[in-house]
N, C-alpha and C positions, 0 to 999 in steps of 0.2 A: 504494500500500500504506500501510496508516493506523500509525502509529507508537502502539505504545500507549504511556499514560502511567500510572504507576505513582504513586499519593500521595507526597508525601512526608513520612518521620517525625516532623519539627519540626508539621507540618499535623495529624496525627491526636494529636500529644503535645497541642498547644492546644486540637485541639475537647475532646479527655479532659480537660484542666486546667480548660477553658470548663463541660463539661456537669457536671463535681464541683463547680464553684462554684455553679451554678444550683443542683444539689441540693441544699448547701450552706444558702443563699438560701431554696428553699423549705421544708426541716425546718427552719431558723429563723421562716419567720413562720408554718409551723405551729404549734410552740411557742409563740409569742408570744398567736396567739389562743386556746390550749389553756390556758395561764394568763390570759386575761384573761376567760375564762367560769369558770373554778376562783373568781377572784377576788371575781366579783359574789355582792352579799347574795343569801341566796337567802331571805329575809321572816322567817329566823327572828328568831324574839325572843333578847335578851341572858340569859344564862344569869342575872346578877345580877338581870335586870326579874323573871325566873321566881321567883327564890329569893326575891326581894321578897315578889311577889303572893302564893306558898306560905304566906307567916311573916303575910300579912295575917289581920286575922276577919272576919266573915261583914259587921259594919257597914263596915269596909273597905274589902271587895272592893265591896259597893253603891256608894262612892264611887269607887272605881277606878273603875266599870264608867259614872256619870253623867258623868266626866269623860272619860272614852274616846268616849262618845255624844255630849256636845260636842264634843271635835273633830274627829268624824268629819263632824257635821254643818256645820261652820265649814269642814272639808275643801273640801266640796263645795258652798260658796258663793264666787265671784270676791270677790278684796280689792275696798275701796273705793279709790276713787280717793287720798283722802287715807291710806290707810294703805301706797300704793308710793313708791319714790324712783325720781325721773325719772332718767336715765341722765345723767351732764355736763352741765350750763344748755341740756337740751333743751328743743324749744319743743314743747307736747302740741296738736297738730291736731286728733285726735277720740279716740275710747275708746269703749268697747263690749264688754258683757261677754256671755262664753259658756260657757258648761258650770262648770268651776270658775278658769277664767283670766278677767282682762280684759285684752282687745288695746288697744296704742294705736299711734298713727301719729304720728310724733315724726318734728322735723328736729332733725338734731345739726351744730354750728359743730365746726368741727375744730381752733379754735386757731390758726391761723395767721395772723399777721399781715394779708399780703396777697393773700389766699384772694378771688377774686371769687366763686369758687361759692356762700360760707357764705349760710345754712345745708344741709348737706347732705342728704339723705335722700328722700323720706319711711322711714322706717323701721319696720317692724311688730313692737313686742316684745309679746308675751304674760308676763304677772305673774301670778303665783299668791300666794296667803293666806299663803305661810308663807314670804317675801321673794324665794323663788326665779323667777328670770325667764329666761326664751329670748328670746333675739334670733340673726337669720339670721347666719352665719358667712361667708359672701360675700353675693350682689349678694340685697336680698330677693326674693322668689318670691312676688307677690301672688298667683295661680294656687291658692297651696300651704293658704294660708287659710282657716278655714272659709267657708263659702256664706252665713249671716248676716252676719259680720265684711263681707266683700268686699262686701256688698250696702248695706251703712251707709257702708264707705269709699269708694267708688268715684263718687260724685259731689264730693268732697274729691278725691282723686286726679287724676281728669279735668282740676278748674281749675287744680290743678298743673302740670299736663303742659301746661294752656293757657297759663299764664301765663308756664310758660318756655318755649314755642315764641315767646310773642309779643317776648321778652326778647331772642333771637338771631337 
């Protein structure tokens, strides 16, 4: 004859404690990203740029509008190579511009005394015209790349890879 067994109260009081806190937990990062799409621009213009452009005249707004056409079209041209700042005394392997970024492939020394790996990388940051740069956040993802970039780097990469297989 099977004995039955009955919960016990401390057991159902913890999963209730347990499942209120999950709740807890997830109406919080609800929240979290509830405000943090609240918080993105959404392209408007500054109320001050409007009341600006309002109070311009007609010779004005012509210049507004020549100089707005300039940057748009400077937008949508890659910086020169002399107009970025390498990341820490990297060393620049290749560069290659696309769309409105230029990629480059950069080895970074990490500072360290007695580091035998130095320099580390290769590393893929893409630079844009108006100083702002992405660089990967962990390991880089050449894969992730565009298809011309990977196509310029990858014979650079390769003797990399050669020359530290032949290293170890």
């Amino acid at each position: 004859m099977g004995m039955r067994v009955e919960p016990v109260d401390e057991l159902t009081e913890t999963q209730q404690r347990a499942r209120l806190l999950l709740d807890d937990i997830e109406r919080q990062r609800e929240r979290q990203v509830r405000e943090r799409r609240e918080g993105r621009k959404q392209a408007k213009l500054d109320p001050r740029l409007v009341a600006g452009i309002k109070a311009c005249t007609p010779k004005q707004l012509k210049e507004v509008m020549r100089v707005v056409r300039n940057n748009l079209r400077d937008y949508k041209r890659p910086p020169e190579l002399r107009d970025i700042r390498l990341f820490r005394n990297s060393k620049l392997l290749a560069h290659a511009p696309y769309k409105n970024k230029l990629y480059c492939m950069e080895l970074h020394p990490c500072g360290k005394a007695n580091c035998q790996k130095c320099p580390h990388g290769p590393y893929y940051i893409a630079y844009q015209r108006d100083g702002r740069y992405y660089r990967p956040k962990s390991e880089p993802n050449f894969s992730k790349l565009p298809k011309p970039i990977r196509e310029a780097f990858e014979p650079i990469r390769a003797a990399l890879k050669k020359k530290a297989a032949g290293q170890t």
